[in-house]
C-alpha positions as CSV (number, residue, x, y, z in Angstrom):
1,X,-54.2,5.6,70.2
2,X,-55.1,4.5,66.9
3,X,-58.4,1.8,66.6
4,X,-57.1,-1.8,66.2
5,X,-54.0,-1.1,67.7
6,X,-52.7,-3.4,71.1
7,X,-53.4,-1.7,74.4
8,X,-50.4,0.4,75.4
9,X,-47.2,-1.7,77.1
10,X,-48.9,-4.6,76.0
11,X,-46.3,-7.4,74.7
12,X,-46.4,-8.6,71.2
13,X,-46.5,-11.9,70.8
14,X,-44.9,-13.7,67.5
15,X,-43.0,-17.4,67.2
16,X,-40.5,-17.8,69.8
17,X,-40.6,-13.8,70.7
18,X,-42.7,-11.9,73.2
19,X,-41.6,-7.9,72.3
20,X,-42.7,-4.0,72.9
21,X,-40.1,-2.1,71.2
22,X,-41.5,1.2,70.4
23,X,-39.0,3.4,68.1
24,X,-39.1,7.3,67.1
25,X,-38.4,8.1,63.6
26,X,-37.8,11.5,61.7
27,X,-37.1,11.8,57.7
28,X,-36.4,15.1,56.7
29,X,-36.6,16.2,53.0
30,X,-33.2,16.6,51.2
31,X,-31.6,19.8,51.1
32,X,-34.6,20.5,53.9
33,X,-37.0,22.2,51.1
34,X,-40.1,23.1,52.5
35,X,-42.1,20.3,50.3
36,X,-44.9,18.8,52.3
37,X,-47.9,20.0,51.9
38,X,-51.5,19.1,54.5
39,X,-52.7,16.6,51.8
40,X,-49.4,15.3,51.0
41,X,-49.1,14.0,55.0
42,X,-52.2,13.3,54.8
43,X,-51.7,10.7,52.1
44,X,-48.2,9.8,52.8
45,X,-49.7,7.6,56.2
46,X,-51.4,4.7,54.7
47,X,-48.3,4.4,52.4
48,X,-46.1,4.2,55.9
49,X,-49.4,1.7,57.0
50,X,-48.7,-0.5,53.6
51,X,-45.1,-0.7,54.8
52,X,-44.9,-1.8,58.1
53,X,-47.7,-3.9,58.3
54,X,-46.2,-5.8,55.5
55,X,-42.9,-6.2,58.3
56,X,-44.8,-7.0,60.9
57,X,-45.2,-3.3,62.6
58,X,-47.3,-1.1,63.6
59,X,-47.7,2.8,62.7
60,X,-48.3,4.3,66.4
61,X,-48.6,7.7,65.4
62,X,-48.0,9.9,62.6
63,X,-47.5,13.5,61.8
64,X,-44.9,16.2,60.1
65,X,-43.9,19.5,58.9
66,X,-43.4,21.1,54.9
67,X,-39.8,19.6,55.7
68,X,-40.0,16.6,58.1
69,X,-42.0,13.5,59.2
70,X,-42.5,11.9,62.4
71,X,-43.2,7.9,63.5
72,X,-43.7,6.2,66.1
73,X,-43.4,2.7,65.2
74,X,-44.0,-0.6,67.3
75,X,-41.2,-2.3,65.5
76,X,-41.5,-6.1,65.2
77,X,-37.7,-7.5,66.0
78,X,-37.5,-9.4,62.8
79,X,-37.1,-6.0,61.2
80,X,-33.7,-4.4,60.3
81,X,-33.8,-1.1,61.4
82,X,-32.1,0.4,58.7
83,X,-33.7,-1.8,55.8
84,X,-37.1,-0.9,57.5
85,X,-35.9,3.2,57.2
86,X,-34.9,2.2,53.6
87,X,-38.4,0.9,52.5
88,X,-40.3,3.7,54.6
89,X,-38.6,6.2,52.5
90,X,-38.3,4.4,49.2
91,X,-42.1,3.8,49.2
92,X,-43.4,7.3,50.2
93,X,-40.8,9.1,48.1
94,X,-41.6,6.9,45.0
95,X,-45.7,7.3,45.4
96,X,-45.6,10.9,46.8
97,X,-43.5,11.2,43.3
98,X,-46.3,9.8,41.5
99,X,-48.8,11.8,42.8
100,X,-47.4,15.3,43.0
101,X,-45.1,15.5,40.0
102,X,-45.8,18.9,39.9
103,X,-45.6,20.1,43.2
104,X,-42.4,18.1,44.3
105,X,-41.0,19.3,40.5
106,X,-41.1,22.6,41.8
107,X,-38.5,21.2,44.4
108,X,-36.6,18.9,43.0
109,X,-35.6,18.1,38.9
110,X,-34.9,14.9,37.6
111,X,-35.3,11.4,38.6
112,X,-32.3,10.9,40.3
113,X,-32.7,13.3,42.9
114,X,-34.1,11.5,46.1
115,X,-36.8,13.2,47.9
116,X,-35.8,12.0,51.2
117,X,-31.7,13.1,52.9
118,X,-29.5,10.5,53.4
119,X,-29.5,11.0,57.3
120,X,-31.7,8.5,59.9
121,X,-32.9,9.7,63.1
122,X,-34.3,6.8,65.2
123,X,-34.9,6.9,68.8
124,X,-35.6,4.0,71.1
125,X,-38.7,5.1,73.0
126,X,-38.0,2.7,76.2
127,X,-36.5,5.5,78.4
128,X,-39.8,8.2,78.0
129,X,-43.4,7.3,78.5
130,X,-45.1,6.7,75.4
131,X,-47.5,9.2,75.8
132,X,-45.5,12.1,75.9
133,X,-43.7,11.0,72.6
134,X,-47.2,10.1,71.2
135,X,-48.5,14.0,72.6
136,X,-44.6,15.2,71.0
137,X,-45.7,13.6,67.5
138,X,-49.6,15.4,67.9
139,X,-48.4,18.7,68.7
140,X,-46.7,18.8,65.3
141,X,-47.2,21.7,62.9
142,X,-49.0,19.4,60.6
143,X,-48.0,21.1,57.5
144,X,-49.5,24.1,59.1
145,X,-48.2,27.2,59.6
């Protein structure tokens, strides 16, 4: 578990809600190019951080693969699921753009093409213990091969 994070199946309190909804993501890269590299992970997390803290969520854990990403998000139920997806991926693809123009160029041309596929994979994490999605997440590649 990640320091500062709430104790594990321990409820959420906000204004009028008392919640633990835990949720599984996955973001694959369009056209599923091999694009991630160690440091680009590496610096893509506090982006995903930035993100949900600013909807009131937490970033449980956090790892991926040259052509995918995994998260494990304690999701505040404010949040639109999808919206939430949207700003994920618009704020990693748009920094990670930034950052490695050259190696993402090698990828994809042009400013128009997006980064991340159109395609959502979100999992409600209620039916499996936590911890063997958490140890699922850990046991990812890493970028590594």
């Amino acid at each position: 578990m990640r320091p500062g994070l709430p104790a594990q199946n321990f409820l959420r309190k906000g204004a009028h809600v008392v919640f633990d909804i835990h949720l599984h993501m996955v973001f694959i890269t369009k056209f599923r190019r091999l694009v991630f590299t160690e440091a680009m992970l590496a610096d893509m997390e506090p982006i995903f951080v930035r993100v949900l803290t600013a909807n009131q969520c937490i970033l449980e854990e956090f790892n991926g693969e040259p052509d995918h990403v995994h998260l494990l998000i304690n999701l505040h139920p404010d949040n639109n699921i999808s919206d939430l997806m949207a700003s994920l991926k618009s704020a990693s693809s748009r920094i990670l753009r930034q950052q490695y123009k050259s190696e993402i160029g090698k990828f994809y041309w042009g400013e128009k093409v997006k980064l991340w596929h159109d395609s959502k994979c979100v999992v409600s994490c209620g039916g499996a213990p936590l911890e063997i999605v958490k140890a699922y997440i850990k046991e990812q590649s890493g970028g590594k091969e």
